[in-house]
C-alpha positions, -999 to +999 in steps of 0.1 A: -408+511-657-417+475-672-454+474-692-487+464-678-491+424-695-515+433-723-545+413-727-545+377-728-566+347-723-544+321-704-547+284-713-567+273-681-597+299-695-587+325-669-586+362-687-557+386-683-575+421-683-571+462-683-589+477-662-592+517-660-611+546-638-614+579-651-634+603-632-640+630-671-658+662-655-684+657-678-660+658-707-658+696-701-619+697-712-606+682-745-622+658-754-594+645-783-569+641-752-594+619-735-597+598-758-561+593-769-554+585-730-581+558-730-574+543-764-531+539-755-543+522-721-555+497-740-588+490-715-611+462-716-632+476-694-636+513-681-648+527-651-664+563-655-670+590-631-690+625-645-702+612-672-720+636-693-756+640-674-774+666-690-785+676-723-779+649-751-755+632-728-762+597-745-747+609-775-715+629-757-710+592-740-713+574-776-690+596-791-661+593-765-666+553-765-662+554-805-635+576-804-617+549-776-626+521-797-649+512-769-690+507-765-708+516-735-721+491-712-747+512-690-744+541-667-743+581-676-776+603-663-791+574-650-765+570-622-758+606-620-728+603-635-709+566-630-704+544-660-688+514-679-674+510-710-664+479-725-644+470-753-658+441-777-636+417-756-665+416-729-699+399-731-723+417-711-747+393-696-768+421-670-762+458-660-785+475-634-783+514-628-782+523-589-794+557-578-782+558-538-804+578-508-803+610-514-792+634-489-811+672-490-781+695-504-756+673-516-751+657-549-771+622-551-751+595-559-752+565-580-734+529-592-733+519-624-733+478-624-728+447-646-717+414-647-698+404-682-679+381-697-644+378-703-628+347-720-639+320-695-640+344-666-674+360-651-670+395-636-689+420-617-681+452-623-690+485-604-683+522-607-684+550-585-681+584-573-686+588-537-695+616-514-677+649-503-693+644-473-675+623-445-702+608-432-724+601-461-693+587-478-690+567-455-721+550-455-719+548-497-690+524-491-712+495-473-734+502-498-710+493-526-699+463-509-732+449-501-740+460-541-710+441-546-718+410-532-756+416-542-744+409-581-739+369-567-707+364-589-672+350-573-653+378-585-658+414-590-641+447-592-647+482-585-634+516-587-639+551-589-634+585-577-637+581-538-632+614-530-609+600-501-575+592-494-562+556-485-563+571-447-597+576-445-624+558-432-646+553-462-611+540-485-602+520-453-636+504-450-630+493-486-596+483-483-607+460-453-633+441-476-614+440-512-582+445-527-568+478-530-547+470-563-521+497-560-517+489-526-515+452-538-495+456-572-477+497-576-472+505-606-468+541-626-477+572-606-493+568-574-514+601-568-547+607-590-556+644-582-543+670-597-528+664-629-509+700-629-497+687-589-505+653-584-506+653-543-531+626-535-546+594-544-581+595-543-593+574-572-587+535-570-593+500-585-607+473-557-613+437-567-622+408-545-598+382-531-599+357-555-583+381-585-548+381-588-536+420-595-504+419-617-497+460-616-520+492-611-513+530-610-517+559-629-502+546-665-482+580-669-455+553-684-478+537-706-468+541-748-488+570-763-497+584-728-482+621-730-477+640-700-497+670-719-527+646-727-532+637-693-534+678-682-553+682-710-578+656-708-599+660-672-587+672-636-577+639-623-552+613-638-566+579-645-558+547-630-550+514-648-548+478-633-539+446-651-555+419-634-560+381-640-594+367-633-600+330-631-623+309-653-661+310-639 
């Protein structure tokens, strides 16, 4: 399997990235195989889903970006578990933290935003975790798009755990408005969930139109990715895009 391009700015200003989303269960498995998986994907940014959300879950968060060579960008608690790590490649120019309706019984939901620099390219970034509810999920994927379009930059990305399959409605929905980068570029393993059996993909990478997608998938081929780290590390496998954004 040929490489994901590594990280480049090109000579017109436009920045080849590495994108990945990692949905961590809170960082409940081991934590050393986490971060070895992050750090050999090489990221310059990184999506999060269950970030640690309870007691001293700032510091659990600062210690898995410093292990990945990474700082954090915003997210954790505050989003109920969404967040975005950056490595010193990105300018962060805004975050907000969303918290989405709740719904009475159900886990409430949250996006973790920014927009940042990279080289001479401008980017919105979003992560999420979506409902286990059909419906509900549903509705959290307009939400994401009109928070997507709400950040007012020409191109953006998101990603996360949607708790769906491509077939779905909610995954559709997103597919129909962005670009589903595996869809657009495969690359490495396709299915996300579980690492023991991987038998569906329900994490994914989106960006809007204007990004070009040069490979995506789970980076099970990726140098210093081992088969055992990825069991080891969380219950679902993480997904990596390389993408070029143009100059802003």
């Amino acid at each position: 399997m040929p490489l994901l391009p590594n990280s480049r700015t090109e000579p017109d200003g436009s920045a080849v990235i590495r994108v990945l989303s990692y949905n961590i269960r809170s960082m409940r498995d081991d934590t050393d195989a986490l971060a070895r998986v992050i750090r050999a994907c090489e990221p310059d940014l990184v999506l999060i889903q269950e970030a640690p959300r309870f007691f001293r879950w700032r510091k659990k968060l600062a210690r898995l970006a410093l292990a990945s060579d990474l700082v954090i960008v915003t997210g954790g608690a505050t989003t109920t578990g969404p967040a975005i790590l950056s490595s010193l490649r990105a300018s962060v120019e805004r975050t907000e933290d969303i918290l989405l309706p709740p719904t009475p019984g159900l886990h409430r939901r949250g996006f973790a935003t920014a927009v940042v620099r990279i080289a001479g390219a401008r980017l919105g970034v979003l992560s999420c975790h979506l409902s286990l509810q059909k419906d509900e999920r549903y509705e959290q994927s307009g939400m994401l798009l009109d928070r997507l379009a709400g950040l007012e930059v020409e191109h953006a990305i998101a990603g996360g755990d949607l708790n769906e399959r491509p077939d779905g409605p909610a995954f559709r929905r997103l597919a129909e408005g962005l670009t589903d980068c595996r869809a657009a570029a495969p690359w490495g393993g396709e299915h996300t969930w579980t690492p023991g059996d991987p038998y569906q993909r329900i994490d994914a990478i989106f960006a809007t139109k204007g990004i070009e997608v040069l490979g995506c998938g789970v980076p099970t081929g990726q140098p210093g990715v081992s088969e055992a780290d990825l069991r080891a590390a969380t219950d679902h496998l993480p997904v990596l895009a390389a993408l070029r954004v143009p100059p802003s």
